[in-house]
N, C-alpha and C positions, 0 to 999 in steps of 0.2 A: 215476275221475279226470275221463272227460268230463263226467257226471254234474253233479261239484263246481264245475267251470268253466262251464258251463252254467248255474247259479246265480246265478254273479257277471254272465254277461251278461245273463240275466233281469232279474236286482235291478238294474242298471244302466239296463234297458229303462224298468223300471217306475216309477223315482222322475224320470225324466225325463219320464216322461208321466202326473203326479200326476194327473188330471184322469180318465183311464180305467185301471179295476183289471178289468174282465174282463164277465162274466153276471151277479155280483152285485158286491153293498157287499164291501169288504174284512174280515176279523171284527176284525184290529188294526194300527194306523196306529203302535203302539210301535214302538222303537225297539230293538235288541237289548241285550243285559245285558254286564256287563264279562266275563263267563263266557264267553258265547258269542261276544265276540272274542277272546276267547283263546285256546279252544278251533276258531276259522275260523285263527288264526293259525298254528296247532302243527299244524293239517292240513294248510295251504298248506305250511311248510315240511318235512314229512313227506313230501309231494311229491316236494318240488325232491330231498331227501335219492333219494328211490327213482327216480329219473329220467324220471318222468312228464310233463318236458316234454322236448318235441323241442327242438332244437339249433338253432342260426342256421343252422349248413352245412346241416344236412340240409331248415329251413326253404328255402333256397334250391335248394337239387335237387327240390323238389316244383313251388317257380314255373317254373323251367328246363323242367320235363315236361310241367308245363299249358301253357306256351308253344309245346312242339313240337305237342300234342295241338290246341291250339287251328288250328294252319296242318295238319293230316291232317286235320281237321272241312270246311275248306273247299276242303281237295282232295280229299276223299269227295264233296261238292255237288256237284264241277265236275264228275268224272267219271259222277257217274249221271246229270247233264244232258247231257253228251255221249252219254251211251249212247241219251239218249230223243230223238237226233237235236238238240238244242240248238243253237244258234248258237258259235261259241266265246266271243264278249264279253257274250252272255247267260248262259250257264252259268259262266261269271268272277264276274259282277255278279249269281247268286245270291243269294250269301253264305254263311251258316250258320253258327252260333255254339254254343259250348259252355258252361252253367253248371255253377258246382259247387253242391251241399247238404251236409245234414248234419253231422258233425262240423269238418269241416276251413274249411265256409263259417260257421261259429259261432266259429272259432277256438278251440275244443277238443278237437284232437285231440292225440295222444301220439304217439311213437315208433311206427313203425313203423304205425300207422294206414290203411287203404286209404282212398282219394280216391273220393267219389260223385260224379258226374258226369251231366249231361244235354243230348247234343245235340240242336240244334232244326233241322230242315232247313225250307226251303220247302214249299210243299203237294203239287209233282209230284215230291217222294222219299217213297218207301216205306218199310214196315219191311223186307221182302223185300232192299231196296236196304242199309242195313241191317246187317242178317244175311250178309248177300254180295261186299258192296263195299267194304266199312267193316273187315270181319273179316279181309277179306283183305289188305286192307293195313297192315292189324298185322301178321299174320301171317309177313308180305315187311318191314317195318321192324327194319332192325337196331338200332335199340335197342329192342325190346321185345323181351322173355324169354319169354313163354309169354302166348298168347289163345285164347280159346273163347267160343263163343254157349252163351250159355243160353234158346232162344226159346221154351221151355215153362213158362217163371216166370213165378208171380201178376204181377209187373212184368219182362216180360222184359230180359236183360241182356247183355252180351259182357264177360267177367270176363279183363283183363289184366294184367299185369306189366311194368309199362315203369321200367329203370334202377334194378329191384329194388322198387320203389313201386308196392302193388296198386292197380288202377284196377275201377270198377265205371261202364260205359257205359248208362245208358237212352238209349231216344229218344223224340222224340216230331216229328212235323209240323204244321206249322200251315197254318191257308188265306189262308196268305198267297205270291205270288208272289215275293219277297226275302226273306230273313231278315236285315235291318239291325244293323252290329256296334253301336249303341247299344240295341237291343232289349230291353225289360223283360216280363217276366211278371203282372205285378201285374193288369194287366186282363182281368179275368173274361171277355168278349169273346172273347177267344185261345181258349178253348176249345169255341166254335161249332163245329160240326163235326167233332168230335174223335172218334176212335171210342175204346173203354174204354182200352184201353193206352197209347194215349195219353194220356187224363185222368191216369191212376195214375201214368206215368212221368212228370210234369209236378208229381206234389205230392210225389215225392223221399220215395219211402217204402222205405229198404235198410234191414235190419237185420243185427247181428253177435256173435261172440261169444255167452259161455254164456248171455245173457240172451237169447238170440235166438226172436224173434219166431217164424221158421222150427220152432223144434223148440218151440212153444206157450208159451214165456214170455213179458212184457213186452221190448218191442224197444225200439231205441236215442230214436225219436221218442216212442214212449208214455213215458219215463221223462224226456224232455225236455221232455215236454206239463204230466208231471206235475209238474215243478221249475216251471216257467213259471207253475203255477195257483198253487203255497204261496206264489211272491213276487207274484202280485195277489191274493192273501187276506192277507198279512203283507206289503206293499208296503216299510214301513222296516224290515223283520225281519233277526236274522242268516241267515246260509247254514245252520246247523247246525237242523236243525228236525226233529219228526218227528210229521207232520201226518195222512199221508195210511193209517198203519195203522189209524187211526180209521175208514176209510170199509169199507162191504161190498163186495161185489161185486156189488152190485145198484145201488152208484152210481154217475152216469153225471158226468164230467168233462168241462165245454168252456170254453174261452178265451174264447170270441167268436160270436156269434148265426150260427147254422148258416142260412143260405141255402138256398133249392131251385131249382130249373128245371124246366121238364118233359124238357128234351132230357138233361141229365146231373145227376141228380138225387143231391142229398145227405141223407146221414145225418137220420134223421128218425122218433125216438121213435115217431110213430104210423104206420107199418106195419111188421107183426107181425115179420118178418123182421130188421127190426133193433133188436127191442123183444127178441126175444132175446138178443143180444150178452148177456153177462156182463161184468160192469167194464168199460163202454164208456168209451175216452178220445179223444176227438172229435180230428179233427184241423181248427185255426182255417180252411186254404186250403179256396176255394170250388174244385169241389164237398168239402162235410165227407167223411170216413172216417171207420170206426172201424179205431184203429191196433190193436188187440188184438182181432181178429175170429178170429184162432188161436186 
């Protein structure tokens, strides 16, 4: 389901921006057949039949919990500025902000679905801080049900349960002194100084369920990389497609012209190590990944 919805906001992306279809020419600017809306039709409503979408109520108990979670984000700040001797109206005027990814920032998630999440703190919080500070007061929130760190993940994470809605926390800090609540990510810049976990937890890479990346199949972003490329190769195409069993596994998939640096260096065909990868599918945010490096 997330999968099919992820489609429609692609195909949406793409004919609005008729101008850029991706690394190459699109192979057809057709348009789909009466078939395959008929066929996008009886699946949409196949859907709704099986309850593959979520509910208004329960739409609204997710905003209700990102709203509690976003005021614990910036009383995690204040606290670990206080702890490092801070002012009180400086460690107030922190900040720190939380964004979501993945399914639920696509608006394609389902029922019951866990929330990915990424708080950003200023540059004198830690992951330590973190791990320590931040765990602990889930832990002490009466409305969260159950929290644990996981700080030995390829993106480490603090896996919670708040009002029955699983939460997945990365973090990341920036070298900046504030983190201001209108703050964007989009500039490459931000990631100056960053050490690895923090690049990783900043490009919002959770995977779930039986396709999961974790247990070496395609994860949630490689299958949404790969919807994103059939609607810029098929820009006015239907949803119903079946494009990419044609390719091997020696083909490599990218969105968008992979960038390098020397301080955090991306994905990049000539050195041997990731000429290796097997069915590499790039991820677009500078620095690239490969999302199927399992």
């Amino acid at each position: 389901m997330r999968i099919y919805l992820a489609t429609l906001v692609y195909i949406t992306i793409a004919r609005s921006r008729p101008e850029k279809y991706g690394v190459t020419p699109p192979i057809s600017k057709e348009g789909p057949s009466p078939q395959e809306v008929a066929l996008a039709t009886d699946l949409i409503n196949e859907l709704r039949a099986r309850g593959s979408f979520e509910s208004e109520e329960e739409s609204k108990k997710r905003e209700a919990v990102l709203g509690h979670v976003a005021k614990l984000v910036k009383e995690f700040v204040y606290k670990a500025s206080i702890r490092r001797n801070f002012t009180e109206g400086t460690a107030r005027a922190s900040g720190g902000k939380i964004f979501t990814f993945g399914s639920y920032r696509l608006g394609v998630h389902g029922p019951g679905s866990d929330l990915d999440t990424l708080i950003v703190a200023p540059k004198h919080i830690d992951r330590q801080d973190f791990n320590e500070i931040f765990l602990e007061m889930l832990q002490n929130d009466p409305l969260v049900d159950e929290a644990i760190g996981v700080p030995e993940a390829y993106v480490p994470i603090i896996a919670a349960v708040i009002q029955g809605i699983p939460i997945d926390f990365t973090f990341a800090r920036l070298a900046l002194a504030v983190i201001p609540d209108d703050l964007e990510l989009k500039d490459d810049s931000l990631l100056k100084n960053l050490d690895e976990k923090c690049v990783r937890s900043l490009n919002g890479s959770r995977f779930r369920a039986v396709y999961s990346n974790v247990n070496g199949f395609l994860g949630g972003v490689a299958w949404a990389l790969l919807v994103a490329r059939v609607c810029q190769l098929y820009p006015n195409g239907s949803s119903m497609f079946s494009t990419m069993p044609s390719y091997g596994v020696d083909t490599t998939q990218e969105m968008a012209a992979t960038g390098s640096a020397p301080q955090n260096r991306g994905w990049n065909f000539k050195y041997e190590r990731d000429r290796a990868h097997k069915m590499p599918i790039i991820t677009p945010a500078y620095p690239s990944m490969c999302s199927t490096h399992n």
